[in-house]
N, C-alpha and C positions, 0 to 999 in steps of 0.2 A: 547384840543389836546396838545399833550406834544413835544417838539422837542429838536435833539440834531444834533450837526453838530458840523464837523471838517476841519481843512484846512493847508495847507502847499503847501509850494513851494518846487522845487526839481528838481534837474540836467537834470533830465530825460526828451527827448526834449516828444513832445505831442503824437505822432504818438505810440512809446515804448508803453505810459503810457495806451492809450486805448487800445491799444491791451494783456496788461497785464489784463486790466478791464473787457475785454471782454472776456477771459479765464475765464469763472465765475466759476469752477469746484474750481482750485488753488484758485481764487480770495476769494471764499467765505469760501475753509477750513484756509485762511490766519486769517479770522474773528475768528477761535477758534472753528468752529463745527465741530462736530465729527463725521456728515454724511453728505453728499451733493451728491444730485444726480440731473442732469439737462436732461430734454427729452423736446426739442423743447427750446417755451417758457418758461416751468415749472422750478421752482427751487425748489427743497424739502432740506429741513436741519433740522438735529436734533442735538442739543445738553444740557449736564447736566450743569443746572444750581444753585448753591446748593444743595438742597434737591430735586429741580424738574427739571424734565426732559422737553424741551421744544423742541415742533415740526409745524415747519412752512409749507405748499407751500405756495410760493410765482408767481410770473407772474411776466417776463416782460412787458413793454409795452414802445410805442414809445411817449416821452415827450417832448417838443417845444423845452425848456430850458434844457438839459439835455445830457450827454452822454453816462447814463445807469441809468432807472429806472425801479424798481420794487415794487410791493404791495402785500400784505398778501391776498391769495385767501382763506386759511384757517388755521387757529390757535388761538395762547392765545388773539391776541387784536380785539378789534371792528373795527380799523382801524389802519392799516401800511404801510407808504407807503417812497421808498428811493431813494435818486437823488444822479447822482455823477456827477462833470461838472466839465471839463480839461480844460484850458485856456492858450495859451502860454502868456508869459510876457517877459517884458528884463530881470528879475531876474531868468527866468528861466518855471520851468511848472507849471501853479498854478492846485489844485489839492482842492474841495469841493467835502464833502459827508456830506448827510442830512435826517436823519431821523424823520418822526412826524407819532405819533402814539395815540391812545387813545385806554385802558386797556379795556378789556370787565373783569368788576368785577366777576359776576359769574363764568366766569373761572379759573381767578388768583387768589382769596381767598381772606386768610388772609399770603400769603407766601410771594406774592412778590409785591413792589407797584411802582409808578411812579421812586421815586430816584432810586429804584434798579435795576429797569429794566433802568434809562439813563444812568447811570453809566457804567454797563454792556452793554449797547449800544455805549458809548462812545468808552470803551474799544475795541469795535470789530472791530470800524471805524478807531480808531488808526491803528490797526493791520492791516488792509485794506490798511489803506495808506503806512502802510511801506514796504509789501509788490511790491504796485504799485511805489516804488521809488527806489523796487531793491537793 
């Protein structure tokens, strides 16, 4: 299982930040996909990534330790699954997203592998947070 996770803190008090989070429509074209469509629970996203086109749904679900997680119901990995926890602090709002995943080979080839896909995971979670820090 491969993981990648980011974190910052940020002006924005707690209450702002989850409800920006919870806007998953904005929240998830901030990640850089170039479709997003949510009915209910469901999240569906597609976007181009290099040379291949990548298409997820994913599911919410309710997580102990968490203020929004979701997992891949169907697409490139064998397993994906992502946590994002708000925490107010004195310095402000602290702000974790977390992703662990593990590639299902047969689908991803020889095109894309663990780095390129955390990298580009990395990237998205940035773009997430800066988003949720307005």
């Amino acid at each position: 299982m491969q993981r990648v996770a980011v974190d910052r803190t940020v002006e924005a008090d707690a209450e702002t930040v989850r409800m920006r989070m919870h806007d998953i429509e904005p929240c998830m074209r901030a990640a850089g996909f170039d479709e997003v469509t949510v009915a209910g629970s469901t999240i569906e996203v597609a976007n181009e990534v290099g040379p291949v086109r990548t298409e997820l749904t994913l599911e919410r679900f309710e997580a102990e330790d968490a203020d929004l997680a979701y997992r891949q119901r169907d697409g490139l990995f064998e397993a994906m699954t992502t946590w994002y926890r708000v925490t107010e602090t004195e310095a402000g709002t602290a702000i974790e997203a977390e992703t662990e995943f593990e590639l299902d080979v047969a689908m991803v080839g020889s095109f894309l592998d663990s780095t390129v896909i955390s990298v580009q995971r990395r990237r998205e979670l940035t773009a997430q947070l800066d988003y949720l820090e307005g």
